[in-house]
C-alpha positions in Angstrom: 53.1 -72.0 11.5 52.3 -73.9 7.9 52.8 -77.9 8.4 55.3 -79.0 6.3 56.0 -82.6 4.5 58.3 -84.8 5.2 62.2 -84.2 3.6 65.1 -85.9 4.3 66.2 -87.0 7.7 66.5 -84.5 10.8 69.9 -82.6 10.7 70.0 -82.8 6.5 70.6 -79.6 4.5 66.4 -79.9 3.7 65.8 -80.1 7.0 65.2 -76.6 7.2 62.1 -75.1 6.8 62.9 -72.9 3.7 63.8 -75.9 2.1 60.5 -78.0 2.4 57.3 -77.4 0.6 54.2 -76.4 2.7 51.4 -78.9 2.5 48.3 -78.1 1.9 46.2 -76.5 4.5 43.4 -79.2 5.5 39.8 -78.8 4.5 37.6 -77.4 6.7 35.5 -80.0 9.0 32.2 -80.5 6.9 29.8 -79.3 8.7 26.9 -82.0 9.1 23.6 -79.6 9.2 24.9 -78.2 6.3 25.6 -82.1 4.5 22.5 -83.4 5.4 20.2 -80.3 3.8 22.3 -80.6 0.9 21.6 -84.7 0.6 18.3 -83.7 1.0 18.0 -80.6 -1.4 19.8 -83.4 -3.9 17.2 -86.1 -3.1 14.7 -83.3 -3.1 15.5 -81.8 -6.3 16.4 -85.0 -8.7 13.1 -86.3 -7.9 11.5 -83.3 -8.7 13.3 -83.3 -12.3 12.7 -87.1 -13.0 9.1 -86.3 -12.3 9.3 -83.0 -14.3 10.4 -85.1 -17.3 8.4 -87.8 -17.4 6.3 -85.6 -19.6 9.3 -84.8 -22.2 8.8 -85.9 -25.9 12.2 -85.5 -26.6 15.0 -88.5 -25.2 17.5 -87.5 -22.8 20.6 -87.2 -24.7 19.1 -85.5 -27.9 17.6 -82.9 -25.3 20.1 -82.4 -23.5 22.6 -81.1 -26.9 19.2 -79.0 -28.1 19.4 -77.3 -24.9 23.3 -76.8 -24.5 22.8 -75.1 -28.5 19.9 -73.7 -26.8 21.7 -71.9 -23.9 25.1 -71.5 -25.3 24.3 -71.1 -29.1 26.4 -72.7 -32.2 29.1 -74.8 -31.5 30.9 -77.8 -33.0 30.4 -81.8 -32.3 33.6 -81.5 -30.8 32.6 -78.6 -28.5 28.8 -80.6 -27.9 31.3 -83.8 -27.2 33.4 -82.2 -24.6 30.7 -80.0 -22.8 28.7 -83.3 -22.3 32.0 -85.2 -21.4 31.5 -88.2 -24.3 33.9 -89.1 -27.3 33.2 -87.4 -30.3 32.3 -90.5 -32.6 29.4 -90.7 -29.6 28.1 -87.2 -30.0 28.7 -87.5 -33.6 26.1 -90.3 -33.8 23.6 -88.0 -31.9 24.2 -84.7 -34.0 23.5 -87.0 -36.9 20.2 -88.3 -35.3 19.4 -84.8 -34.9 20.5 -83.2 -38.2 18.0 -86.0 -39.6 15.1 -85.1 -37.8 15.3 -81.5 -38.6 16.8 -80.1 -35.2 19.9 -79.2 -36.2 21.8 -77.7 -38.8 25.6 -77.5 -40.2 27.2 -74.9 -41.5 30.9 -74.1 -42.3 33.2 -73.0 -39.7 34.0 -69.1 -40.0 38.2 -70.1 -39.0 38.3 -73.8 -40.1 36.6 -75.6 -42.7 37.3 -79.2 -42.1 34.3 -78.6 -39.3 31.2 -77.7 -39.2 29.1 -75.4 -36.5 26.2 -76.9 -35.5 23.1 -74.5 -34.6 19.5 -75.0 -33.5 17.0 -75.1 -36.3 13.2 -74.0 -36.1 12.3 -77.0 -35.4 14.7 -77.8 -32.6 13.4 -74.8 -30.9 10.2 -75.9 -31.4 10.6 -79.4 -29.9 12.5 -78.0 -27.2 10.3 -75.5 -26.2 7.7 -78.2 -26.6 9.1 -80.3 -23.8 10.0 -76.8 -21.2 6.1 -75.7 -21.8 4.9 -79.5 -20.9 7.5 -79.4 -17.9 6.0 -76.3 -16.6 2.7 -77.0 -16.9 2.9 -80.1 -15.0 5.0 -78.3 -12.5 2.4 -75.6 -11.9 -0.1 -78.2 -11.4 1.5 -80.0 -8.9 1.9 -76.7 -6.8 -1.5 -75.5 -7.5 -2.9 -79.1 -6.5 -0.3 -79.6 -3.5 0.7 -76.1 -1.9 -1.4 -73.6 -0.6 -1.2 -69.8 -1.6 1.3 -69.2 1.6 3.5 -72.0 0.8 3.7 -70.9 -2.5 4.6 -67.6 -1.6 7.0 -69.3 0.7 8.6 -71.2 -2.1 8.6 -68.5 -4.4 10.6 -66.5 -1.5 13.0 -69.5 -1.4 14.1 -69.3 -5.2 16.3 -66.7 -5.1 18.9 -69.1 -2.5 18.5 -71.9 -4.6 19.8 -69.5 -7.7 23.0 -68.5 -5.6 23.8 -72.1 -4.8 23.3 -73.1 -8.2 25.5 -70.7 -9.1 28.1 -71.6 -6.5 28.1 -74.8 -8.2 27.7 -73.6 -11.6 30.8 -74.9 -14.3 31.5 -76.8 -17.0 31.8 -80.6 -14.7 28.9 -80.1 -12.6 26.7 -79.4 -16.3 28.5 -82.8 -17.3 27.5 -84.4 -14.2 24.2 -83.0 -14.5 23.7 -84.1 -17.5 23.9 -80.9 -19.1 20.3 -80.1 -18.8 19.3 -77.3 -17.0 16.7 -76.0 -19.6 
């Protein structure tokens, strides 16, 4: 039987059932085993990207609107702006920043031409794939250097869950909250 909300007082017209609105059925008890592998995957996982970076050329934010362009192709400051979650004067000054250094490029809008649609230049490719080739290389040493060949193969085996439960998670708030950079 559905739990219902509180309505008026006993005996009342909306005392009935039919009249009342069904609350919401309760979450499910977390289960802990499952909370503490995922604080641990988090812990896990962010320090293996802040290490992973370390080696970047390119700053944070810039990077991060290179790769959404990257991954999700021409779009507008406004779109760059609410992907990332951040006004558009603040992605603004960023797309400028990268327009002058070559990364980016306007063009006009095919429906609207008060705005422009951004798109990656060669050289933002470039830069980007810079920084991924200089991630992966210092990934792959650390492995090389810290796993053996059966823990690698044990890790490799291992990928494929970590893709579903990025994918469970996958959606425009957690890119925001990721920071947007999953390149």
């Amino acid at each position: 039987m559905p739990r219902y909300s509180r309505g008026p007082a006993a005996g009342s017209p909306a005392d009935r059932p039919a009249d009342r609105t069904p609350d919401p059925a309760p979450d499910p008890a977390p289960d802990p085993a499952a909370e503490q592998l995922a604080a641990t995957l988090r812990s896990t996982v962010g320090a293996l990207v802040r290490a992973t970076r370390a080696v970047d050329r390119l700053a944070p934010i810039p990077a991060t609107v290179l790769g959404l362009l990257d991954r999700q192709g021409p779009m507008t400051t406004a779109d760059l702006a609410t992907r990332r979650g951040v006004r558009h004067q603040t992605m603004a000054a960023t797309v400028k920043e990268l327009a002058e250094a070559g990364y980016v490029s306007g063009g006009p809008h095919p429906a609207d031409a008060r705005k422009k649609v951004l798109t990656l230049t060669a050289a933002g490719t470039r830069a980007l794939e810079a920084d991924r080739h200089q991630r992966v290389g210092a990934l792959a040493q650390a492995l090389a250097g810290s796993l053996d060949r059966e823990e690698r193969r044990t890790l490799a085996r291992a990928l494929p869950l970590l893709d579903r439960v990025a994918a469970a998670l996958d959606t425009p708030e957690a890119d925001r909250d990721a920071g947007g950079r999953t390149d």
